[in-house]
N, CA, C and O atoms as a GROMACS GRO file, in nm:
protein
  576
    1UNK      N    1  -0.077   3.264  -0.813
    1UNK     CA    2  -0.148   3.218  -0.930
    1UNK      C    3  -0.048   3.158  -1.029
    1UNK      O    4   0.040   3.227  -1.081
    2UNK      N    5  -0.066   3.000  -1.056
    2UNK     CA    6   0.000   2.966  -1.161
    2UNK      C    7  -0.032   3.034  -1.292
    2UNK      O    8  -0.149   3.071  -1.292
    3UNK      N    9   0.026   3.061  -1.396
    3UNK     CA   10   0.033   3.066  -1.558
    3UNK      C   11   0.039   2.967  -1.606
    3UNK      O   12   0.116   2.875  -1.578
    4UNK      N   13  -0.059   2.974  -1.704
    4UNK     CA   14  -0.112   2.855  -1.764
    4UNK      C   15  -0.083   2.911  -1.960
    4UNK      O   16  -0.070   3.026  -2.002
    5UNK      N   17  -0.082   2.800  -2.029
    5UNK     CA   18  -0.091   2.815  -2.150
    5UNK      C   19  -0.223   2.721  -2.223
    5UNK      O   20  -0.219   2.689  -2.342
    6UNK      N   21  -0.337   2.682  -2.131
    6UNK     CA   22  -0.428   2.591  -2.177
    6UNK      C   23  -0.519   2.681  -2.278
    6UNK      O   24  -0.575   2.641  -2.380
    7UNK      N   25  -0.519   2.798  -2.231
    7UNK     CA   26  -0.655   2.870  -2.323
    7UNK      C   27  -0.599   2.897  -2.435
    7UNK      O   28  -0.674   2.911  -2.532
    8UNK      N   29  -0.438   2.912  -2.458
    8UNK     CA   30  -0.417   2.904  -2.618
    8UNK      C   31  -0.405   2.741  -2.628
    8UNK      O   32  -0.437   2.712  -2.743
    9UNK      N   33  -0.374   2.636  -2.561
    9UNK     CA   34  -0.437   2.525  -2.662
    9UNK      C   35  -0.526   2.510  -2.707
    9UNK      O   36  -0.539   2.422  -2.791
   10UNK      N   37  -0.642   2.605  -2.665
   10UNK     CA   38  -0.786   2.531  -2.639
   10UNK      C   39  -0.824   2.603  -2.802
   10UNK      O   40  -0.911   2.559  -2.877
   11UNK      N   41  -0.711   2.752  -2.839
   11UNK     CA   42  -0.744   2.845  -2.956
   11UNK      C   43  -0.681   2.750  -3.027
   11UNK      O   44  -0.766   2.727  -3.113
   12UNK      N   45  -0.584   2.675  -3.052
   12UNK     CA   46  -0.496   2.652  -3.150
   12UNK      C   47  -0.631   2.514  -3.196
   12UNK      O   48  -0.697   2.519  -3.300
   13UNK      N   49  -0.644   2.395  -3.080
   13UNK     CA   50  -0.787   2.324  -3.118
   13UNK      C   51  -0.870   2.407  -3.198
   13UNK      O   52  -0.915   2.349  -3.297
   14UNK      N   53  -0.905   2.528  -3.186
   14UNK     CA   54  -1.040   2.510  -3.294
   14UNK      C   55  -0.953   2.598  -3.434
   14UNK      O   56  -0.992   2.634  -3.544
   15UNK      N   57  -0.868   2.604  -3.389
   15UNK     CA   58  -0.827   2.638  -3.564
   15UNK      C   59  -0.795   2.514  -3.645
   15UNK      O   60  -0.824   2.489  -3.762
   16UNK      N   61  -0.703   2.414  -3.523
   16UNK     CA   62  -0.703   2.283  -3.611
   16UNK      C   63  -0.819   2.247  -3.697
   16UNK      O   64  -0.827   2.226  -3.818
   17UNK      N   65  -0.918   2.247  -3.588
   17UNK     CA   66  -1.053   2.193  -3.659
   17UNK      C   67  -1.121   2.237  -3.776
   17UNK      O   68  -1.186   2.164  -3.852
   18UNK      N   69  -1.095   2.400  -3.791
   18UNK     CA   70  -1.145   2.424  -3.884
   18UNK      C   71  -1.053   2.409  -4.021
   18UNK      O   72  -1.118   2.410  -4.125
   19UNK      N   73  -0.930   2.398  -4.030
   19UNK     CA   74  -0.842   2.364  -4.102
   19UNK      C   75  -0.883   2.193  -4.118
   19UNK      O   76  -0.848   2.167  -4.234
   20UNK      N   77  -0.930   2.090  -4.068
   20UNK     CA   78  -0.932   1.992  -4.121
   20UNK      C   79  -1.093   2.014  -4.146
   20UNK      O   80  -1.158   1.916  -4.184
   21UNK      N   81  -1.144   2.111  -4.132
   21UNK     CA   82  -1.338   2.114  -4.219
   21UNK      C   83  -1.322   2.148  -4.318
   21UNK      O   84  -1.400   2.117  -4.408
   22UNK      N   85  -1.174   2.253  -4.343
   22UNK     CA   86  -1.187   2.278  -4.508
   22UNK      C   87  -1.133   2.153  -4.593
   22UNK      O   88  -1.182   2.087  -4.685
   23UNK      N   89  -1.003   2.147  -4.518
   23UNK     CA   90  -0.966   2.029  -4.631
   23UNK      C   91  -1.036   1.896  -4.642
   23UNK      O   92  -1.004   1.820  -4.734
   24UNK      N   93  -1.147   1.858  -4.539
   24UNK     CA   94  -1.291   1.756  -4.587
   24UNK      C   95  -1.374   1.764  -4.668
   24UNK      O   96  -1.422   1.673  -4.734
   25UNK      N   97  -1.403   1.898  -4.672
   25UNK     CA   98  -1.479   1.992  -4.802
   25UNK      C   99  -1.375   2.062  -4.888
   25UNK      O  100  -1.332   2.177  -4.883
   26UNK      N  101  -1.347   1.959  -4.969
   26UNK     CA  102  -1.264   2.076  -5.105
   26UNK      C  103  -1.390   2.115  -5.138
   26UNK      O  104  -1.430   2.214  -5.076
   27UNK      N  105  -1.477   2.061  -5.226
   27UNK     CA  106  -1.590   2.049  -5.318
   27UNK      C  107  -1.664   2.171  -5.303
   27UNK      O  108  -1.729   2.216  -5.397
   28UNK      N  109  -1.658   2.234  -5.176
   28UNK     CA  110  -1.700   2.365  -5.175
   28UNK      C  111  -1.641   2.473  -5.125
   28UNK      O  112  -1.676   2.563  -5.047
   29UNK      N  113  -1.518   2.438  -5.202
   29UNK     CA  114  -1.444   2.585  -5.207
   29UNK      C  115  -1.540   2.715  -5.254
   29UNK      O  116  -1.498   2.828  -5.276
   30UNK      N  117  -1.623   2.687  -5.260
   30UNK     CA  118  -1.734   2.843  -5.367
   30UNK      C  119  -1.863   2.841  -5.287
   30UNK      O  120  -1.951   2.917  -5.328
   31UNK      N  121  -1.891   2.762  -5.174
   31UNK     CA  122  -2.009   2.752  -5.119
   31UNK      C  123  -1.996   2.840  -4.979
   31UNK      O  124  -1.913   2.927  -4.956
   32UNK      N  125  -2.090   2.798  -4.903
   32UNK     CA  126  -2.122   2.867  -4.746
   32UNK      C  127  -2.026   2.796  -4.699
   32UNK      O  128  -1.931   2.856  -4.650
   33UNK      N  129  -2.027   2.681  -4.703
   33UNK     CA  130  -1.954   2.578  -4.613
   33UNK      C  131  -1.832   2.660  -4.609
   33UNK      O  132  -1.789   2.700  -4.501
   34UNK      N  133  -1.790   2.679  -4.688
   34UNK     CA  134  -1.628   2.702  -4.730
   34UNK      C  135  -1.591   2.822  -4.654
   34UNK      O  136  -1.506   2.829  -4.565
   35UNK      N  137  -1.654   2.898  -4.691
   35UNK     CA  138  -1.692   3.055  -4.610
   35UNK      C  139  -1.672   3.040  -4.482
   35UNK      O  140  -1.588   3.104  -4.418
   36UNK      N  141  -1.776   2.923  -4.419
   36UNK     CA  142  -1.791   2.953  -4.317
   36UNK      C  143  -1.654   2.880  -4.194
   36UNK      O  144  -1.611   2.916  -4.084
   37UNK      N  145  -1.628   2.778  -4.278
   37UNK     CA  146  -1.459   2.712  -4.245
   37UNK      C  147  -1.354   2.845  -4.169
   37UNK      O  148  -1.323   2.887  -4.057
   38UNK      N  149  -1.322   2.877  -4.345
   38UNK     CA  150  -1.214   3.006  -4.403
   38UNK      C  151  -1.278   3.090  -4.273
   38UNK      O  152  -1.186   3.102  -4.193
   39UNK      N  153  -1.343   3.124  -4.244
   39UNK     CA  154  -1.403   3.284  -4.171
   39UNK      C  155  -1.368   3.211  -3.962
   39UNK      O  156  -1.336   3.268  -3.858
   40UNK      N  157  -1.395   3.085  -3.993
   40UNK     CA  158  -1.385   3.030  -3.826
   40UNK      C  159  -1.195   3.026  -3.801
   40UNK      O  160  -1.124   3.041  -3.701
   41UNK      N  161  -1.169   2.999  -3.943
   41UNK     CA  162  -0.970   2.956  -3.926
   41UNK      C  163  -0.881   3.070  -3.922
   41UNK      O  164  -0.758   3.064  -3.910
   42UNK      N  165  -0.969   3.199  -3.935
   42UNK     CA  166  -0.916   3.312  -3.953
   42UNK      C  167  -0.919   3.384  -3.834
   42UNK      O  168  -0.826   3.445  -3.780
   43UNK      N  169  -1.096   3.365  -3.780
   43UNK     CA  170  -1.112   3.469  -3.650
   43UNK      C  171  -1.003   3.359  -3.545
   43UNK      O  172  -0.921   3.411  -3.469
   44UNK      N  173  -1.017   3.233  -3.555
   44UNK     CA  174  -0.947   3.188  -3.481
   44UNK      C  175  -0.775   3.203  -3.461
   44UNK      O  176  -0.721   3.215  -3.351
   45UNK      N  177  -0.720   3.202  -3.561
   45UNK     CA  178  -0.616   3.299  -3.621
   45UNK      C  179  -0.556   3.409  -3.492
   45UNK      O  180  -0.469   3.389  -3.408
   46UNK      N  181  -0.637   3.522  -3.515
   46UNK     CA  182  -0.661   3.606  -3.495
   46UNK      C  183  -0.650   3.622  -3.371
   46UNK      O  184  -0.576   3.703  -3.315
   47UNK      N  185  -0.768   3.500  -3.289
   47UNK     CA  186  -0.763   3.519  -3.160
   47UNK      C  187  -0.629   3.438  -3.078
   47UNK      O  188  -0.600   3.485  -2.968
   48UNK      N  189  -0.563   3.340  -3.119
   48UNK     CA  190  -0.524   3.306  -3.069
   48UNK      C  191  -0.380   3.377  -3.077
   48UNK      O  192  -0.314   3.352  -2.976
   49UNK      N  193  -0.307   3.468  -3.180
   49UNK     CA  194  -0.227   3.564  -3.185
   49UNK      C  195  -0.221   3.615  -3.093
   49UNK      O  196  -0.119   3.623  -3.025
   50UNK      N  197  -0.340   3.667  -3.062
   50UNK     CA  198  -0.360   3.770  -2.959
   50UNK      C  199  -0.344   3.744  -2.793
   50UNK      O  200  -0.313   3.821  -2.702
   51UNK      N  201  -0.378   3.613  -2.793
   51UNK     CA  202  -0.354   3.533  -2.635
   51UNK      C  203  -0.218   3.486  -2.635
   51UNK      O  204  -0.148   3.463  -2.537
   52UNK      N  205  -0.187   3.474  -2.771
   52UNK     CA  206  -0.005   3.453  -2.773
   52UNK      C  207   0.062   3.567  -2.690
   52UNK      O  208   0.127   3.564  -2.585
   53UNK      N  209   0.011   3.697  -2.795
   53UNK     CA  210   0.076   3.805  -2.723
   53UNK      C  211   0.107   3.828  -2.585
   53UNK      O  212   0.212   3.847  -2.524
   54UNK      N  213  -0.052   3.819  -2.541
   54UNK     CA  214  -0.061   3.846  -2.359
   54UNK      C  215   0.011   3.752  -2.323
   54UNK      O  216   0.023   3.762  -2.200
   55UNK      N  217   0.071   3.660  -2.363
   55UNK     CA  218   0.132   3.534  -2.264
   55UNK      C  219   0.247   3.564  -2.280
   55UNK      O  220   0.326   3.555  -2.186
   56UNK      N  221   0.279   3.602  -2.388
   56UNK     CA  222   0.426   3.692  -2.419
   56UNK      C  223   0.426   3.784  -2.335
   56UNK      O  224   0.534   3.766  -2.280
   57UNK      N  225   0.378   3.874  -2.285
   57UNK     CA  226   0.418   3.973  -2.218
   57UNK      C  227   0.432   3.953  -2.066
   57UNK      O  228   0.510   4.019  -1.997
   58UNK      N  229   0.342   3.845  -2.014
   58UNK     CA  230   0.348   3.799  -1.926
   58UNK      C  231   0.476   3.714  -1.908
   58UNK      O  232   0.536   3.736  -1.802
   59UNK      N  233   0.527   3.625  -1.985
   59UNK     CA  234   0.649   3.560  -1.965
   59UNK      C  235   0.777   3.638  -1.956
   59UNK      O  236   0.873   3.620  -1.881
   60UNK      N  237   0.752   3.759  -2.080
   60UNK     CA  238   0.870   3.822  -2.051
   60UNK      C  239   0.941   3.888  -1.905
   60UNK      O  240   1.052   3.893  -1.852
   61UNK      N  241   0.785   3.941  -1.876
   61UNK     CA  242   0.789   4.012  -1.703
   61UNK      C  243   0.923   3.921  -1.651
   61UNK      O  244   1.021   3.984  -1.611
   62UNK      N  245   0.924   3.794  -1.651
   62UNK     CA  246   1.014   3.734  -1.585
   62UNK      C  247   1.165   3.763  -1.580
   62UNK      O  248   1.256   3.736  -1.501
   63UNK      N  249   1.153   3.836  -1.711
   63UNK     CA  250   1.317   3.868  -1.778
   63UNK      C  251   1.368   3.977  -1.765
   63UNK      O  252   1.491   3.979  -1.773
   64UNK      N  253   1.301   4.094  -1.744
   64UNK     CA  254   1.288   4.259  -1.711
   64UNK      C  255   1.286   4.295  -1.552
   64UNK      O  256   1.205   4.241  -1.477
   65UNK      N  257   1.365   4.373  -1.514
   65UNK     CA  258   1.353   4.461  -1.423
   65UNK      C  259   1.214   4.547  -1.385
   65UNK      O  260   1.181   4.545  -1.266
   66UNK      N  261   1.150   4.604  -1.456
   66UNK     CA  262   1.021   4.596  -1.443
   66UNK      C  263   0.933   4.605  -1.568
   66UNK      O  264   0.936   4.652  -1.682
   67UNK      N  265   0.830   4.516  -1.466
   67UNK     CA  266   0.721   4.485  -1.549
   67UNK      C  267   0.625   4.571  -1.650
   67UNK      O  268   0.565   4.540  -1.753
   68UNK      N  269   0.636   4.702  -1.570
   68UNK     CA  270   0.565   4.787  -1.687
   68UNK      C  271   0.677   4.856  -1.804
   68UNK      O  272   0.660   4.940  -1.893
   69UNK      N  273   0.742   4.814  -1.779
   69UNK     CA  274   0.870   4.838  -1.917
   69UNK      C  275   0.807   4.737  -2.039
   69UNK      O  276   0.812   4.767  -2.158
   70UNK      N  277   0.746   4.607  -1.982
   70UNK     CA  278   0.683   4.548  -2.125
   70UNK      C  279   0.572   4.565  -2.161
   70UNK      O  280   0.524   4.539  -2.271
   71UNK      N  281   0.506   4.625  -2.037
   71UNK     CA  282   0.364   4.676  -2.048
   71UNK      C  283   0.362   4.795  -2.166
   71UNK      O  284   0.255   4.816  -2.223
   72UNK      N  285   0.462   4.862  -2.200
   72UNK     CA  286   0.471   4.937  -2.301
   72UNK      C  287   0.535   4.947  -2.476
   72UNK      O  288   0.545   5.028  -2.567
   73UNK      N  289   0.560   4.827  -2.447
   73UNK     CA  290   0.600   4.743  -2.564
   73UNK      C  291   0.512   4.721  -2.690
   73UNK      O  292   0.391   4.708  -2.674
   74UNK      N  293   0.547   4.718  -2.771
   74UNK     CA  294   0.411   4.690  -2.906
   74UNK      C  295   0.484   4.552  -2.927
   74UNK      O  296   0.593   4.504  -2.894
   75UNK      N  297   0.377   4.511  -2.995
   75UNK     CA  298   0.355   4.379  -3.033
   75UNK      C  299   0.494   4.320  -3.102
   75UNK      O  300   0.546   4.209  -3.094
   76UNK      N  301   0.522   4.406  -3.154
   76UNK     CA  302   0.675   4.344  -3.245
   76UNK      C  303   0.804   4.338  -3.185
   76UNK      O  304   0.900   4.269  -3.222
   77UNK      N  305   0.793   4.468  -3.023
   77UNK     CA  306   0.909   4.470  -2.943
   77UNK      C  307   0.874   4.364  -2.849
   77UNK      O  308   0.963   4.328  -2.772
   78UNK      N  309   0.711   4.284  -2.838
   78UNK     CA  310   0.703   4.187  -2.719
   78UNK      C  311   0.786   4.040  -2.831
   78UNK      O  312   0.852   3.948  -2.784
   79UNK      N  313   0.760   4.060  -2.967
   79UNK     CA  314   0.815   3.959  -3.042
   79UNK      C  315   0.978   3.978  -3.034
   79UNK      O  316   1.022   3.863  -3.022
   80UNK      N  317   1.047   4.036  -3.034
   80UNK     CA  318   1.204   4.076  -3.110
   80UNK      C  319   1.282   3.984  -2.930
   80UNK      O  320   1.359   3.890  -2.909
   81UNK      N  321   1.212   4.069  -2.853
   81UNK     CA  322   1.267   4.022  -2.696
   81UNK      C  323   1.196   3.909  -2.664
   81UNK      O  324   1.217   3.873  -2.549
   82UNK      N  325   1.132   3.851  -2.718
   82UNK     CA  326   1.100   3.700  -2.698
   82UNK      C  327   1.228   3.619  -2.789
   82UNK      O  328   1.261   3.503  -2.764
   83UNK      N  329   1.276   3.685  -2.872
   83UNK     CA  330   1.430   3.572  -2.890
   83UNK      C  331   1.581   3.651  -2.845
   83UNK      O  332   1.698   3.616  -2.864
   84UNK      N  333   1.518   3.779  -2.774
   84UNK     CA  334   1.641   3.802  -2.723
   84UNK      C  335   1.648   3.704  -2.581
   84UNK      O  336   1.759   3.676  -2.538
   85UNK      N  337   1.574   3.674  -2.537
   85UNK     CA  338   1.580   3.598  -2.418
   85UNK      C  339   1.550   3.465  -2.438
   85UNK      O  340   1.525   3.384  -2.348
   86UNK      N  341   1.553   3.444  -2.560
   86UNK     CA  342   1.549   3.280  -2.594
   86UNK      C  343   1.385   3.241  -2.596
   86UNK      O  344   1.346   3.124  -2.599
   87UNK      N  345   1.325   3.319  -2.595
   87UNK     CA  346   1.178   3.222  -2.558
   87UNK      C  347   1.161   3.147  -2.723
   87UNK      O  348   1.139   3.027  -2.739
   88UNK      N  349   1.174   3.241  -2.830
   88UNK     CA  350   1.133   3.234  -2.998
   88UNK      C  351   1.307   3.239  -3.026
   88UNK      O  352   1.388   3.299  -2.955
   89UNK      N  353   1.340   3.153  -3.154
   89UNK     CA  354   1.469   3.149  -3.238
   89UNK      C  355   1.447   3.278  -3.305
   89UNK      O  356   1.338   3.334  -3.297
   90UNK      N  357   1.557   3.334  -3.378
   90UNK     CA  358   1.543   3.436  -3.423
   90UNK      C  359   1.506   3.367  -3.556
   90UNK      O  360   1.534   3.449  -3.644
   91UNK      N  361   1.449   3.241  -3.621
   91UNK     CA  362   1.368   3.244  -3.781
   91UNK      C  363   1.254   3.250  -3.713
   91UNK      O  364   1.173   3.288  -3.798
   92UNK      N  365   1.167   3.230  -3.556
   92UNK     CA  366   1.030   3.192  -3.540
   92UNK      C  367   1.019   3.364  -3.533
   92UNK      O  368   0.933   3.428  -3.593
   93UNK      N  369   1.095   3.405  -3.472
   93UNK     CA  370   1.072   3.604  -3.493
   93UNK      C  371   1.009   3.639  -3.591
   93UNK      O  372   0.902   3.697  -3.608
   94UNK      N  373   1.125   3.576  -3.690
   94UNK     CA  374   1.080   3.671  -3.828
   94UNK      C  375   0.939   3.598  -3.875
   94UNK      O  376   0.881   3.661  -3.963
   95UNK      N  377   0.884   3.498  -3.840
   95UNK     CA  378   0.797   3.449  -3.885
   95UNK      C  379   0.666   3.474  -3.789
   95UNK      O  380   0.559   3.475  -3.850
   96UNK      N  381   0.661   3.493  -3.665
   96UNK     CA  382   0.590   3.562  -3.595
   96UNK      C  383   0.554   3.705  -3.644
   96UNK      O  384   0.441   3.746  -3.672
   97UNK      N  385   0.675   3.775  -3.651
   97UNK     CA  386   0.640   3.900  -3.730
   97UNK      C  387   0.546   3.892  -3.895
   97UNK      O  388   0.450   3.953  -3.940
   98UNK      N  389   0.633   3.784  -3.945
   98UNK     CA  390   0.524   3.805  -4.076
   98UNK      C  391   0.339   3.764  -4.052
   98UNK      O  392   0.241   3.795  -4.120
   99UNK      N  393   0.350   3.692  -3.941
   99UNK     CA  394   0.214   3.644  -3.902
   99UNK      C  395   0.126   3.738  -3.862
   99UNK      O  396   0.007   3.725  -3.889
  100UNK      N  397   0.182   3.866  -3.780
  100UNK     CA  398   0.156   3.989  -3.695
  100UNK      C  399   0.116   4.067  -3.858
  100UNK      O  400   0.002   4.085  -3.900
  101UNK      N  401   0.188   4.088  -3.897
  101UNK     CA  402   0.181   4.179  -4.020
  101UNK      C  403   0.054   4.126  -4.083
  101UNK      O  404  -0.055   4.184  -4.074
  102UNK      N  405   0.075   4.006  -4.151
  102UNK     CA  406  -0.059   3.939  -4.186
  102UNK      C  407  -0.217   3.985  -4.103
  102UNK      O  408  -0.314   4.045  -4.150
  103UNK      N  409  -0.205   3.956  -4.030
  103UNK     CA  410  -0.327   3.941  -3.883
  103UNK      C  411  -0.338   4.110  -3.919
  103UNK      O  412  -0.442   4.120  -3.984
  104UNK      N  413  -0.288   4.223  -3.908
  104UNK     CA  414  -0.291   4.332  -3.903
  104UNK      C  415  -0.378   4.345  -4.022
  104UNK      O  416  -0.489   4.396  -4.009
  105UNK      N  417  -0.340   4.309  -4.123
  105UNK     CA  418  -0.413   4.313  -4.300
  105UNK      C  419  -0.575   4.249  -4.292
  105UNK      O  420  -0.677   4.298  -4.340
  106UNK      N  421  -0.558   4.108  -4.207
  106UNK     CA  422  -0.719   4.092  -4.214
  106UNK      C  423  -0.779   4.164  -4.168
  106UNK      O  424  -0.895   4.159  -4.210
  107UNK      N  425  -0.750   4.275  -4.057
  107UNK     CA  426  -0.860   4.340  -3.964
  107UNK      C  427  -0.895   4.449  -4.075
  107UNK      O  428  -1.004   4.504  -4.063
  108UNK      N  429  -0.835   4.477  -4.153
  108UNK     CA  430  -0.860   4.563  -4.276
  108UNK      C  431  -0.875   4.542  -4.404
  108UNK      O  432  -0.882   4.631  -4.488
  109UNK      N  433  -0.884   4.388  -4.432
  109UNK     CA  434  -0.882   4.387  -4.553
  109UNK      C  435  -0.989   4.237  -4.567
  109UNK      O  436  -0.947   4.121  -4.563
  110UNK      N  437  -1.090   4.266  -4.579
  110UNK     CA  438  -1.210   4.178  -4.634
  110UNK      C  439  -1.253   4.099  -4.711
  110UNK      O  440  -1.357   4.038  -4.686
  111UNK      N  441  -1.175   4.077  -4.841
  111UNK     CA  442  -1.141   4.045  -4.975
  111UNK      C  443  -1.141   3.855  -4.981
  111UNK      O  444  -1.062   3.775  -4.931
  112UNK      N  445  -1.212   3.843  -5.028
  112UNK     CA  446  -1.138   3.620  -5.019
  112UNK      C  447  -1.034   3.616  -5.111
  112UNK      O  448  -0.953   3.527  -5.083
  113UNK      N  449  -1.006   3.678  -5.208
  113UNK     CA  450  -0.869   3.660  -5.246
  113UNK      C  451  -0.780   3.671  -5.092
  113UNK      O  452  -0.716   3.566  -5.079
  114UNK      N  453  -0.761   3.749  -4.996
  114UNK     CA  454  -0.682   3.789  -4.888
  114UNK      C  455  -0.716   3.663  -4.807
  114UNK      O  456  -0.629   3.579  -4.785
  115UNK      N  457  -0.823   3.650  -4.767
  115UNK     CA  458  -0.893   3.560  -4.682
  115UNK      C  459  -0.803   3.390  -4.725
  115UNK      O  460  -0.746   3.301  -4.662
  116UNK      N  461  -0.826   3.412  -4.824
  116UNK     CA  462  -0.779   3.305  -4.889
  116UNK      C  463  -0.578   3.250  -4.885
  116UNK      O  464  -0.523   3.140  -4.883
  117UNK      N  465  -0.532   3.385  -4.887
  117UNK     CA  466  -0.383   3.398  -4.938
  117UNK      C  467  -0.330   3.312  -4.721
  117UNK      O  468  -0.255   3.233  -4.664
  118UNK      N  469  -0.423   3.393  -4.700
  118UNK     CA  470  -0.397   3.390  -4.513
  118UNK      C  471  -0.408   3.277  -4.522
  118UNK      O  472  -0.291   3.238  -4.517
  119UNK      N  473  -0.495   3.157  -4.537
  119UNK     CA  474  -0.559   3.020  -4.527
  119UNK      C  475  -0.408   2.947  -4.562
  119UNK      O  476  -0.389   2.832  -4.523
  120UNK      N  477  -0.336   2.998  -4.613
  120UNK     CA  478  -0.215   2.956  -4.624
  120UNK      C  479  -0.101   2.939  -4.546
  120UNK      O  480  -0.006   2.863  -4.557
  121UNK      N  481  -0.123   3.003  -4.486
  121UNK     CA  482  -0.041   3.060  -4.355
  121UNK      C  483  -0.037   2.998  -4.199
  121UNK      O  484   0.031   3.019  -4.098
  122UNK      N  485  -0.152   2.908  -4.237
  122UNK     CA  486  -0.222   2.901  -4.129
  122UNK      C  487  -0.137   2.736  -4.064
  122UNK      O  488  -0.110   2.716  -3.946
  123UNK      N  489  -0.118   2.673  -4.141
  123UNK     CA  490  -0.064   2.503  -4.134
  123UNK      C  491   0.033   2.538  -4.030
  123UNK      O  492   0.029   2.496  -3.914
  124UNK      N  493   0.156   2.653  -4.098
  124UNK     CA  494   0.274   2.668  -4.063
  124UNK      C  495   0.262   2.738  -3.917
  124UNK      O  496   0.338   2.712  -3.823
  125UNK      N  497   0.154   2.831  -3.911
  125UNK     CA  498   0.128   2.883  -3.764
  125UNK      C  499   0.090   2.797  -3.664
  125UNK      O  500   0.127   2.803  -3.547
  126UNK      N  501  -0.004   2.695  -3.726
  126UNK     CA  502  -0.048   2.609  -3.608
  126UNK      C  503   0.051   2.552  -3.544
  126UNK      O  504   0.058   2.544  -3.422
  127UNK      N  505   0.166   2.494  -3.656
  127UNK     CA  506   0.283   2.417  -3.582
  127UNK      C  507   0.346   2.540  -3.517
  127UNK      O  508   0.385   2.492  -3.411
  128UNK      N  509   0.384   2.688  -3.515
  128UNK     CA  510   0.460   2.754  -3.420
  128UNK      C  511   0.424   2.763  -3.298
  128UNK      O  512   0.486   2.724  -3.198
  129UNK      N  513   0.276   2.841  -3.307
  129UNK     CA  514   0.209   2.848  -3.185
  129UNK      C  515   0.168   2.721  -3.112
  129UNK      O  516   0.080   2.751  -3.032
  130UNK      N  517   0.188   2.625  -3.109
  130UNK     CA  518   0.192   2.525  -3.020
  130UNK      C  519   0.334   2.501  -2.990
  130UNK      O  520   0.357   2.450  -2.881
  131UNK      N  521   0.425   2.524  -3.059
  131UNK     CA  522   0.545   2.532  -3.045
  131UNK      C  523   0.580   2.642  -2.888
  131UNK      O  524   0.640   2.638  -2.780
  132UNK      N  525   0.498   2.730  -2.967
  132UNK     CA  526   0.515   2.846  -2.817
  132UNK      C  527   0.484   2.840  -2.726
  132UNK      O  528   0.565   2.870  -2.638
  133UNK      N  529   0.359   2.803  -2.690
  133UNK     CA  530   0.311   2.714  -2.556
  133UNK      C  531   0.410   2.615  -2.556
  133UNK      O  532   0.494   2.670  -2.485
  134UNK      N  533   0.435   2.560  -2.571
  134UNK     CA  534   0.589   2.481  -2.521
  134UNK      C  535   0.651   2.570  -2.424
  134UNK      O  536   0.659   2.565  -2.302
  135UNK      N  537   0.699   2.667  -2.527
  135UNK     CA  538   0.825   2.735  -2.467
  135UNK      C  539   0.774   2.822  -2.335
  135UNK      O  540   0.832   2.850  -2.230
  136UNK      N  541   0.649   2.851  -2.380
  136UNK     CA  542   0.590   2.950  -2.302
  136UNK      C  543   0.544   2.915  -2.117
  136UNK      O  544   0.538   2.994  -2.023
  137UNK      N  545   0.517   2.751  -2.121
  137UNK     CA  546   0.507   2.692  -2.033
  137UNK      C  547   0.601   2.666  -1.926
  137UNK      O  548   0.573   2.652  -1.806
  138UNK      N  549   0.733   2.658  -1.987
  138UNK     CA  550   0.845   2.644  -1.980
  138UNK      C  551   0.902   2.780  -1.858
  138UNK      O  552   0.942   2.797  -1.743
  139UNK      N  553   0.867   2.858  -1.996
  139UNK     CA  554   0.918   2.989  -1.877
  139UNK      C  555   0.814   3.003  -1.744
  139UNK      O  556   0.860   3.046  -1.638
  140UNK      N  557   0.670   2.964  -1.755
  140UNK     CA  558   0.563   2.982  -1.649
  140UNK      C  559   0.609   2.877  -1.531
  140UNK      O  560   0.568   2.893  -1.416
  141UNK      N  561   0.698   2.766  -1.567
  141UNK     CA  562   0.715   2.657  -1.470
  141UNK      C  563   0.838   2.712  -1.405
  141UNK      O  564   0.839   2.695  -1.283
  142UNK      N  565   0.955   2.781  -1.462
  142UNK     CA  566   1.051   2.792  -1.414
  142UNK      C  567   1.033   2.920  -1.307
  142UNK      O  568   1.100   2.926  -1.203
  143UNK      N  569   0.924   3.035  -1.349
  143UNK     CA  570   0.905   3.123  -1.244
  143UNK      C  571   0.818   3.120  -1.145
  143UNK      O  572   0.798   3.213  -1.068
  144UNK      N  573   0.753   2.993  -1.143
  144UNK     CA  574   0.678   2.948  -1.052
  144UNK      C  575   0.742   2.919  -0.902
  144UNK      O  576   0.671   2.875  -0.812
   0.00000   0.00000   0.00000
């Protein structure tokens, strides 16, 4: 079975999209519309973190002696050894991590001030995580 990185393009597409529905609609920053933007750029967010991860853990397998050594890894040790082995620079680390940290706060924190602070966050993620599928592809072609 090849490894593929298409289903996080396919996440990072609809966050684009909803990131260019808000900024088409300033005018209703206070409406549904806006809501309903903010709430699609977030779960999307969210999900595509999360398919980051699994692809992270899957790429790393390549780098480890065994595989369930990363199978036991949390999210921040699948991040730290993604630039010990070069996949992430050590600034996309620290910025992966602040993204992780973030993502952790929405699942708990409901607030559009928060909702809002995240919406910020989001420009700079889109450019990493496509960045990572790069890299991520990279490692899927070479262990192929």
């Amino acid at each position: 079975m090849t490894l593929s990185v298409e289903h996080l393009y396919r996440r990072c597409d609809t966050l684009e999209q909803a990131l260019l529905a808000i900024e088409q609609h300033p005018e209703s920053t206070h409406g549904v519309l806006f809501d309903l933007y903010r709430n699609a750029a977030i779960k999307s967010f969210e999900l595509s973190l999360e398919t980051a991860g699994k692809l992270l853990r899957k790429a790393l397998k390549a780098f480890e002696a065994s595989p369930r050594t990363v199978d036991a890894w949390v999210f921040n040790d699948v991040l730290r050894h993604a630039g010990k082995h070069g996949v992430l620079t050590s600034a996309e680390v620290e910025r992966w991590l602040a993204y992780r940290a973030n993502r952790n706060s929405t699942a708990h924190d409901y607030g559009a001030g928060f909702a809002n602070d995240t919406l910020q966050l989001l420009p700079a993620y889109l450019h990493d995580v496509r960045n990572l599928a790069l890299a991520l592809q990279k490692v899927f072609d070479a262990s192929a």
